[in-house]
C-alpha positions as CSV (number, residue, x, y, z in Angstrom):
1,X,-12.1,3.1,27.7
2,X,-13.7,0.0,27.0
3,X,-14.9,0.7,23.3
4,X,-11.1,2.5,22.9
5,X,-9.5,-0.9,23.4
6,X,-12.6,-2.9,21.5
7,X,-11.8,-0.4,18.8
8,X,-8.1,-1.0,18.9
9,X,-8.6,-4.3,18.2
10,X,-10.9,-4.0,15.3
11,X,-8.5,-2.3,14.0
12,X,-5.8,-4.9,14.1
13,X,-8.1,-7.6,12.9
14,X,-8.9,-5.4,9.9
15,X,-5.2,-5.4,8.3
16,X,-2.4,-8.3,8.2
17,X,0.0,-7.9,11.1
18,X,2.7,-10.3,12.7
19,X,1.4,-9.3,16.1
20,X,3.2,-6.5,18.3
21,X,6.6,-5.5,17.0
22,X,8.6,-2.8,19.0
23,X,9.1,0.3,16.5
24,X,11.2,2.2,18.6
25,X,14.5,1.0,17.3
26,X,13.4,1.9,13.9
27,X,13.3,5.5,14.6
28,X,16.9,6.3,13.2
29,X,16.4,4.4,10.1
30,X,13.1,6.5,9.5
31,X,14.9,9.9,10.6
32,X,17.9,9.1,7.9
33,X,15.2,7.9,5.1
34,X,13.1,11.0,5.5
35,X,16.6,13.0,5.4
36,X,17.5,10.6,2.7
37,X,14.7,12.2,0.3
38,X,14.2,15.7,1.4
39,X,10.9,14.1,3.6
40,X,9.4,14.3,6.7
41,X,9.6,12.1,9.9
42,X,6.6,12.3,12.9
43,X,6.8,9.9,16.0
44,X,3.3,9.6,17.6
45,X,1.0,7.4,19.9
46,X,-2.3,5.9,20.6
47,X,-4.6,7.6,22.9
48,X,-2.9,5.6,26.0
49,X,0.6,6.3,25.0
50,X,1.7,2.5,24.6
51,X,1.8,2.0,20.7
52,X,4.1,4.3,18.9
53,X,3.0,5.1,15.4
54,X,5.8,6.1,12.5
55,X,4.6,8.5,9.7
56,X,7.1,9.6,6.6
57,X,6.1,12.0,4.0
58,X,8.4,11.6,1.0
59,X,7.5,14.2,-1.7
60,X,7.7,13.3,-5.5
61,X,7.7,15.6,-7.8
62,X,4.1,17.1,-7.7
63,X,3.3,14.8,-5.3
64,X,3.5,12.9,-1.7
65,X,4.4,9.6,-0.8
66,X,2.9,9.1,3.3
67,X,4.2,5.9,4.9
68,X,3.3,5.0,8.7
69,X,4.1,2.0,10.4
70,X,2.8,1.1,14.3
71,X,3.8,-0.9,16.8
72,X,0.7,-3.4,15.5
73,X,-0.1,-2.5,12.7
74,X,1.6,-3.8,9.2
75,X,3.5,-0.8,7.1
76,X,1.3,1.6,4.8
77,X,2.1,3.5,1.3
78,X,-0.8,6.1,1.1
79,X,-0.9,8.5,-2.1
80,X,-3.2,11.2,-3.4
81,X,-3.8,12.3,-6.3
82,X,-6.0,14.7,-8.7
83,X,-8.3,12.2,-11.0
84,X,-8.3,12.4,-14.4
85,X,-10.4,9.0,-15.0
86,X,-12.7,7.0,-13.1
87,X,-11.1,4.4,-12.9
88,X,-10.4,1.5,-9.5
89,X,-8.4,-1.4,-8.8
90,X,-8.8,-3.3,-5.9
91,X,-5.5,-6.4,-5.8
92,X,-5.5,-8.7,-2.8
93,X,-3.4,-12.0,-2.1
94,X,-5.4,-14.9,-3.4
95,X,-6.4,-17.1,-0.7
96,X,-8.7,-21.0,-0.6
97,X,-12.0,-19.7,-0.2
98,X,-11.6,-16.6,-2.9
99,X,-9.9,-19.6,-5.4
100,X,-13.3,-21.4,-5.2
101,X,-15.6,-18.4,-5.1
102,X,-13.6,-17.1,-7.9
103,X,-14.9,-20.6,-10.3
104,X,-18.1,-19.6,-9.5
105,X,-17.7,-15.2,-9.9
106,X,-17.5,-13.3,-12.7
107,X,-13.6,-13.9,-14.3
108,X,-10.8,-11.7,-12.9
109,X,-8.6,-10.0,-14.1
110,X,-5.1,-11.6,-14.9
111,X,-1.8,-9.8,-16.4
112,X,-0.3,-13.3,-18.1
113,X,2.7,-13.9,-15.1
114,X,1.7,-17.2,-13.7
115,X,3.8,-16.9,-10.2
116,X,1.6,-12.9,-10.3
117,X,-1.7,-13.9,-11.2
118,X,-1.4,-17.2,-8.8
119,X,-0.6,-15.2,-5.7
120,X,-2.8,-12.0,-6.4
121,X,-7.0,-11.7,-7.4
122,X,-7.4,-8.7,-9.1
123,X,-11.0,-6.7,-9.4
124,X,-11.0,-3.5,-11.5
125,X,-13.3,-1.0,-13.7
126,X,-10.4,-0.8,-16.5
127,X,-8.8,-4.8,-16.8
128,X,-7.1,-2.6,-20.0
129,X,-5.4,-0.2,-17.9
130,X,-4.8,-2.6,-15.4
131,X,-2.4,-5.0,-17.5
132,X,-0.5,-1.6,-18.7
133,X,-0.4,-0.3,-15.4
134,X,1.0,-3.2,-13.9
135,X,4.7,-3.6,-15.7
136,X,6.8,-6.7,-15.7
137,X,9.0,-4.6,-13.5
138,X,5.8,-3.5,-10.8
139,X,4.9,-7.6,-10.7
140,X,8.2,-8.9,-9.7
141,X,8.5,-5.7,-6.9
142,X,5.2,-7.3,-5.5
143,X,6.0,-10.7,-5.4
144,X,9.4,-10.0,-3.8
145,X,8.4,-7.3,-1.5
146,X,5.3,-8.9,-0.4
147,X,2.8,-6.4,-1.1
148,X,-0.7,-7.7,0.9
149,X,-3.2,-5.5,-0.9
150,X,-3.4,-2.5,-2.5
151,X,-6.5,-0.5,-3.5
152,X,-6.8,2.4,-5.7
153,X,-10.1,4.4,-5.2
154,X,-11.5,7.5,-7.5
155,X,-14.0,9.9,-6.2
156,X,-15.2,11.3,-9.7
157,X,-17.4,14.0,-8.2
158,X,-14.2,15.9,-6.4
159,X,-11.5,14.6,-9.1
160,X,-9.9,12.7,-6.4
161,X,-8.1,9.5,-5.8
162,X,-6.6,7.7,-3.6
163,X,-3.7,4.6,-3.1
164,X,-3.2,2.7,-0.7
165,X,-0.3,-0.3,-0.3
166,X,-0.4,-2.5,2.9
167,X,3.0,-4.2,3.1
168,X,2.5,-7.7,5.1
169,X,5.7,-7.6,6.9
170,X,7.0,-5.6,9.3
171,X,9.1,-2.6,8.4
172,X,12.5,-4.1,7.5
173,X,15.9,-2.4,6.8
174,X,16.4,0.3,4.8
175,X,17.8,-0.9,1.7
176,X,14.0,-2.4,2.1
177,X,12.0,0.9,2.7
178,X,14.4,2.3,0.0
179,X,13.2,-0.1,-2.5
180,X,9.7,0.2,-1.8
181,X,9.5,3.8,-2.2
182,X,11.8,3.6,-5.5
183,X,8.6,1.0,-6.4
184,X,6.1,3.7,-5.4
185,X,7.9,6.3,-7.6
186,X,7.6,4.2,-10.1
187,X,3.6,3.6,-9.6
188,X,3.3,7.3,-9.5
189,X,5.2,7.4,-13.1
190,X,2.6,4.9,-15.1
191,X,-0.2,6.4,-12.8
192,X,1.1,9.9,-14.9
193,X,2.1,8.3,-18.2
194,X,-1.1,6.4,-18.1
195,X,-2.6,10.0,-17.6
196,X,-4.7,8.3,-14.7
197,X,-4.1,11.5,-12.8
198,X,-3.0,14.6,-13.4
């Protein structure tokens, strides 16, 4: 029980959160959403029944949007995909300590928006693809929406990749959801067009 609860708490260190936040009153807005986009809507718990975990699956055309939100835990936008390139992107807020480690580091990688490249550091094994993945349109959804991170992982050896969002807010209303999966859509879109996955 012990190492359940120390574990629990790693795991709310790990990711941006604004402390507990009661999800249960969020349950019709997630039911209508999921109906909303011919999707799926799942209500579970923690081993100790006291956090209550939210998970949507939204599909997309040939693929899955998965969304889950917990009582202490900051929303999520999860996507896999088939790989077509080896190629990662790891985008994180910009914070003191990374500004001055950054003067010292090897440059980042910067898409010409001062307000975007101010806010966000971002590491990559493509800065090309980057800068056309990451559309005028895609930088201002970010800045508004508050995206925390996002990280975009390949696994070459099983054509595989993954996305993952982390939304620093808690989940707000649903003309807010709505516009973060129309954002997500669009991800999926230049990911295609981009033909980093197939």
């Amino acid at each position: 029980m012990k190492e359940e609860k120390e574990s629990l708490l790693e795991q709310v260190l790990q990711t941006p959160s604004f402390g507990y936040t009661d999800n249960f009153p969020k349950r019709d807005m997630w039911r209508e959403i999921a109906k909303l986009y011919n999707g799926e809507f799942k209500i579970k718990f923690n081993s100790g029944n006291e956090l209550e975990i939210h998970q949507i699956t939204i599909p997309y055309k040939k693929w899955t949007i998965h969304i889950s939100v917990s009582d202490t835990r900051p929303m999520k936008f999860q996507m896999d995909f088939k790989s077509r390139l080896d190629f990662d992107m790891i985008l994180s807020w910009e914070d003191f300590i990374e500004r001055i480690l950054k003067k010292f580091g090897e440059p980042e990688i910067e898409v010409d928006s001062y307000d975007f490249d101010k806010r966000y550091l971002i590491k990559s094994s493509h800065a090309d693809l980057v800068k056309r993945l990451l559309t005028k349109e895609i930088q201002k959804a970010f800045l508004e929406n508050n995206i925390y991170s996002v990280a975009y992982k390949t696994n070459a050896e099983a054509n595989k990749s993954e996305w993952l969002s982390v939304i620093q807010r808690k989940a707000g209303n649903k003309d807010f959801v709505m516009g973060l999966i129309k954002l997500h859509m669009h991800i999926i879109d230049r990911l295609n067009d981009l033909k980093i996955i197939g």
